[in-house]
C-alpha positions in Angstrom: -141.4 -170.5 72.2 -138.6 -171.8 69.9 -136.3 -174.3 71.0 -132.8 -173.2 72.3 -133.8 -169.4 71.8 -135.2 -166.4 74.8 -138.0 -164.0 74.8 -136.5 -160.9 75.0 -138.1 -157.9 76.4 -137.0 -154.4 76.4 -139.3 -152.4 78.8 -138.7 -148.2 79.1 -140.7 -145.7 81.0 -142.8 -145.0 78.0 -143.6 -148.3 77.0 -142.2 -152.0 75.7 -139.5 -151.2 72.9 -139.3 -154.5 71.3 -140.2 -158.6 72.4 -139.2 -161.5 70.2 -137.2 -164.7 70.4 -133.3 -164.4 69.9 -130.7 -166.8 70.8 -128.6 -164.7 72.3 -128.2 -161.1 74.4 -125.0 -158.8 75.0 -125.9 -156.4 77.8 -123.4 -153.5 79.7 -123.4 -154.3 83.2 -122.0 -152.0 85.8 -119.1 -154.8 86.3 -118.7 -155.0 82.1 -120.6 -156.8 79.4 -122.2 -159.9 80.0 -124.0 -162.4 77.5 -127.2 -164.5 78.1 -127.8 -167.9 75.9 -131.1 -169.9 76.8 -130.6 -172.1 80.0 -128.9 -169.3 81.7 -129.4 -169.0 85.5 -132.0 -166.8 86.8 -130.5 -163.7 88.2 -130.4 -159.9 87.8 -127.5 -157.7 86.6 -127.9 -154.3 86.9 -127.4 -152.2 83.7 -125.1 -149.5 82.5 -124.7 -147.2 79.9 -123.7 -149.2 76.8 -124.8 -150.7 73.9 -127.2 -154.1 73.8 -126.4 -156.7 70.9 -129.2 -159.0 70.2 -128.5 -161.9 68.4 -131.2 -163.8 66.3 -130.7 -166.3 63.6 -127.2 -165.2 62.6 -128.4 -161.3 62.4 -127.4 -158.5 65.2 -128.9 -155.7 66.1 -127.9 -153.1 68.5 -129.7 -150.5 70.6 -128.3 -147.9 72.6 -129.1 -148.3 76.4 -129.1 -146.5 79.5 -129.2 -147.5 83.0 -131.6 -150.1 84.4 -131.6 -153.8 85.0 -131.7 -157.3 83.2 -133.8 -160.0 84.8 -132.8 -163.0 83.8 -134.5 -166.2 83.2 -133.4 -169.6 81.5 -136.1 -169.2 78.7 -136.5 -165.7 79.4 -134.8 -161.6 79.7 -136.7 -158.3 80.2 -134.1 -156.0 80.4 -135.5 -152.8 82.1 -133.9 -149.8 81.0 -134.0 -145.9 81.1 -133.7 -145.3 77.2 -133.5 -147.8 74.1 -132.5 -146.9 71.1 -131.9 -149.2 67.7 -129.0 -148.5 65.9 -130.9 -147.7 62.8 -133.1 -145.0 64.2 -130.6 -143.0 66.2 -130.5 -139.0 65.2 -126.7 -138.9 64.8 -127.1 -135.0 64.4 -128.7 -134.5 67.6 -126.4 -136.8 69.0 -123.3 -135.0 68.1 -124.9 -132.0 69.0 -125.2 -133.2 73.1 -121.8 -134.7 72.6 -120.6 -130.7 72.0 -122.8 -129.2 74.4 -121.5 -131.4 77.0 -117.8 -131.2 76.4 -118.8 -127.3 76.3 -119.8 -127.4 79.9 -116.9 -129.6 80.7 -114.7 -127.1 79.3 -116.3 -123.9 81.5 -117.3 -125.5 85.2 -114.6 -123.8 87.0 -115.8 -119.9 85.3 -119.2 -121.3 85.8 -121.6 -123.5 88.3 -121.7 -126.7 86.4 -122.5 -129.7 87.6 -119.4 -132.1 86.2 -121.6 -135.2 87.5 -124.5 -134.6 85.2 -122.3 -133.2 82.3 -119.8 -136.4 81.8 -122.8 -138.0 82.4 -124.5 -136.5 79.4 -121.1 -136.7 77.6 -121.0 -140.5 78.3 -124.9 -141.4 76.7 -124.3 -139.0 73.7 -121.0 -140.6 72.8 -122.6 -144.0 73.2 -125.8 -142.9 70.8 -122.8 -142.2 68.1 -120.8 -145.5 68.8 -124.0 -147.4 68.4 -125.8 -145.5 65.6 -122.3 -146.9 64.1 -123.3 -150.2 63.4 -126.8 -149.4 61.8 
């Protein structure tokens, strides 16, 4: 380990995303963003929708998330999560193309069954994808 820096895991249902040393994580919690600097207390924050900025030697990078937790240790944070995607490898087309189809089925629920729940829902991760693929 490397002084005065965390080992960072980011764990999906398909397999560990990434794991290296950084000095510092931005995560969205349900209650907002929160940031983790070695020697934090050990807790766990459940996670959000949002976008994840890891910090390591003066670069950022940022990955699109979805739902989960972070479990956080002072030398350590797995942050267990839905989806992760890095900014750089988001497909902004297909993006935009969920953002539509969502507002679409926004824009008909009352002619049609729609489930508004799972539609914003949609809406909400598809507008992230584009915020985040933003900063690649």
């Amino acid at each position: 380990m490397i002084p005065n820096s965390l080992s960072v895991e980011i764990v999906t249902p398909t397999g560990i995303k990434e794991k290296h040393q950084v000095g510092y994580v931005r995560a969205p919690g349900l209650d907002g963003l929160f940031g983790v600097m070695p020697g934090h207390v050990s807790s766990i924050i459940a996670l959000d929708i949002g976008e994840l900025s890891i910090q390591q030697s003066g670069e950022r990078e940022f990955w699109a998330t979805r739902g989960g937790y972070a479990e956080i240790h002072p030398d350590r944070v797995v942050l267990i999560v839905e989806s992760a995607e890095r900014s750089s490898n988001i497909d902004v087309e297909r993006a935009n193309s969920a953002a539509e189809r969502a507002k679409n089925r926004l824009e008909k629920k009352k002619q049609e069954q729609i489930d508004e729940a799972r539609a914003k829902a949609a809406l909400n991760r598809a507008l992230n994808r584009l915020s985040v693929a933003k900063r690649s």
